[in-house]
Steps between C-alpha positions, in 0.01 A plus 500: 500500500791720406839381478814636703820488297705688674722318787504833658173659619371852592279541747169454298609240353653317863106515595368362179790201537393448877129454421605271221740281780213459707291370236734228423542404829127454527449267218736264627236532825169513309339258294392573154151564560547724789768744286249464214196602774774825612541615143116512418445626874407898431751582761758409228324804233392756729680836531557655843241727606672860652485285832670220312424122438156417664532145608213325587502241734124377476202570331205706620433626825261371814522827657237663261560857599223799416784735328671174289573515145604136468149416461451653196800397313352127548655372823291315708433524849624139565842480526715251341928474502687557186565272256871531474748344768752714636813392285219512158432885611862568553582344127173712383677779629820469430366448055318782571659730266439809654645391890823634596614302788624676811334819353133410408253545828273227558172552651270274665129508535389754320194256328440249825586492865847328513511342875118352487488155647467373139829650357710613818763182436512623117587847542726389757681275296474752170666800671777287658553327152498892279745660770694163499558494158409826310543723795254745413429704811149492581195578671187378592194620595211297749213531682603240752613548834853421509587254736879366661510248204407594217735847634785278577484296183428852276876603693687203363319503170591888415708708766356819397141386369267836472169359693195741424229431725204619374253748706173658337290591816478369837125661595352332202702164424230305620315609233732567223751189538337264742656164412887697543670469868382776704705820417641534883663092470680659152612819730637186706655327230674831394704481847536136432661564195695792627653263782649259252709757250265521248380863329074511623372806343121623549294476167270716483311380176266520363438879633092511517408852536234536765667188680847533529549869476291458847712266634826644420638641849405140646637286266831664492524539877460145512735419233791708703419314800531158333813592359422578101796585323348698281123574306430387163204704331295397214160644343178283451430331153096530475328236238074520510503264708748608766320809528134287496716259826589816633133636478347203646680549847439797571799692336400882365678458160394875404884609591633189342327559128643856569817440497432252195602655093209348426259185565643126404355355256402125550776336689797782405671618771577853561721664806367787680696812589619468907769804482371723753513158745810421435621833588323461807632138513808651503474817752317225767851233423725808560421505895558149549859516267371248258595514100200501261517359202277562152587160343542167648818487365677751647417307842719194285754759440517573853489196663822400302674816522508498126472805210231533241457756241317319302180753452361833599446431905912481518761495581441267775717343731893494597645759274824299548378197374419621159611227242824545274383381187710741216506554120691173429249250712210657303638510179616136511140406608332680222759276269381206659123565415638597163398849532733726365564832740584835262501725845500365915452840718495392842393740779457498894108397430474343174623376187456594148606303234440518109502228265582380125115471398626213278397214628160660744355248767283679744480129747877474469478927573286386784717267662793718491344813643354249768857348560681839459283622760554276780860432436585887539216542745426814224207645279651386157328649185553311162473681167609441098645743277 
């Protein structure tokens, strides 16, 4: 951990300080063990993905979808909750050295189903604990229907929660995801959702060409009519034997290899090219007045009215709530990581800075971009002379 000197703080630095207050207040809540189970917990190392943090609130999946990756990274299909409590994931977080609170976006179940009988009370209690003390707005994606409680608990736990409810096919779900909730009870718990504040947007992912391209008037229709907020798109992620699942019930996965750079190789996974349907994603969405959106970020974005520049897809978001971090706040930042700034060149979109190579540290480099990033809400590019 780096040390603050100074009594008075930029704005980097104000973040930094927060996350460090909140760890202090949890070890005079946590026992020994369970701060030494946080540190060790990979929550505590990993770096945000472009979605941000992936928080995982069980292990596996029972749902054992055709089209799922999980599977092949090692999950199992029996479910299991995390290991962490609530307060241990907070304090995993919060030593996490590449979280920014307030700034960081936290997403949930993007390697299980969150709200499964098995881990509904977990998530629960880990997305009311994050917001609580991190505040990292956040989203969460499900194939469960949602219902008035877990809605009206969701409300209270995070005002402006992004929910992505996730639709594949409707015709064919029998066959493709048979252990999920039928799709027409998640169309229900869209409106559900909708009814109780929160921000339900249709997920329309993974995109199976010669399913879902099929399907697309439907499943939009529907989505409009069960008050979606928005669509979230995403492309399939073939592995052998996703395309072998696929195979076996009846799906023609001649357009799918198609669309493929080239076949996986054992259990890599490689996303196929769904351009053309988003762009007719996008011309169906524009008759019912609903946003689309490339990344399921830019639904978290939304759903908080927030700003993000943070790659190629932006801007995205309230223009006016772009974040007024200047020369000064990232200057005294790159002092604190003992980095030593020769030039700071700070633009509408990104950053540039240049550095002493004196004392090079590419995980230190790492952390800063990473921090940088989120703080300003900004593509930041680090260099030496």
């Amino acid at each position: 951990m780096f040390v603050v000197s100074e009594v008075l703080m930029g704005r980097i630095l104000e973040l930094i300080e927060y996350k460090n207050k909140v760890m202090e207040k949890l070890r005079n809540v946590l026992t020994r063990d369970s701060i030494d189970k946080a540190i060790k917990d990979p929550h505590a190392k990993r770096r945000p993905r472009p979605c941000g943090i992936t928080i995982h609130t069980g292990v596996g999946c029972s749902f054992i979808c055709a089209y799922c990756y999980i599977y092949d990274m090692g999950f199992p299909a029996k479910i299991s909750p995390y290991a962490l409590t609530s307060l241990e994931l907070v304090y995993s977080l919060a030593k996490n050295p590449y979280i920014v609170p307030y700034r960081t976006f936290a997403a949930y179940g993007s390697v299980t189903e969150p709200f499964l009988p098995e881990t509904r009370e977990k998530a629960l209690e880990y997305i009311v604990d994050v917001y609580r003390w991190l505040y990292l707005p956040s989203q969460v994606s499900t194939k469960i229907a949602i219902d008035d409680e877990i809605a009206g608990r969701l409300k209270k736990a995070e005002p402006n929660l992004s929910v992505l409810v996730s639709i594949t096919t409707i015709e064919k779900a029998d066959k493709l995801e048979p252990l999920a909730p039928k799709p027409l009870e998640r169309f229900r718990g869209i409106a559900i959702a909708s009814k109780y504040g929160l921000y339900p947007y249709l997920f329309i992912r993974p995109i199976i060409p010669s399913v879902t391209d099929k399907e697309l008037d439907n499943i939009i229709k529907l989505g409009a009519e069960y008050n979606a907020k928005g669509i979230v798109v995403g492309s399939l992620r073939i592995t052998k034997s996703i395309i072998q699942r696929l195979r076996s019930k009846g799906v023609d996965t001649k357009p799918i290899l198609d669309r493929a750079p080239r076949l996986p190789k054992d259990r890599e996974q490689i996303s196929i090219k769904i351009n053309d349907i988003v762009l007719k994603v996008e011309k169906i969405a524009q008759d019912y007045g609903l946003k689309v959106f490339r990344t399921a970020c830019k639904a978290n974005v939304d759903s908080h009215n927030d700003y993000c520049s943070m790659c190629s897809f932006g801007p995205c978001g309230n223009d006016k709530k772009k974040y007024n971090i200047d020369y000064n706040d990232i200057s005294e930042y790159l002092e604190y990581m003992n980095l030593k700034p020769l030039t700071i060149d700070i633009r509408s979109r990104y950053v540039n800075i240049t550095l002493l190579d004196d004392n090079r540290n590419e995980r230190k480099i790492d952390i800063a971009r990473t921090i940088l990033a989120y703080a300003c809400r900004k593509e930041v590019f680090i260099k030496y002379t």
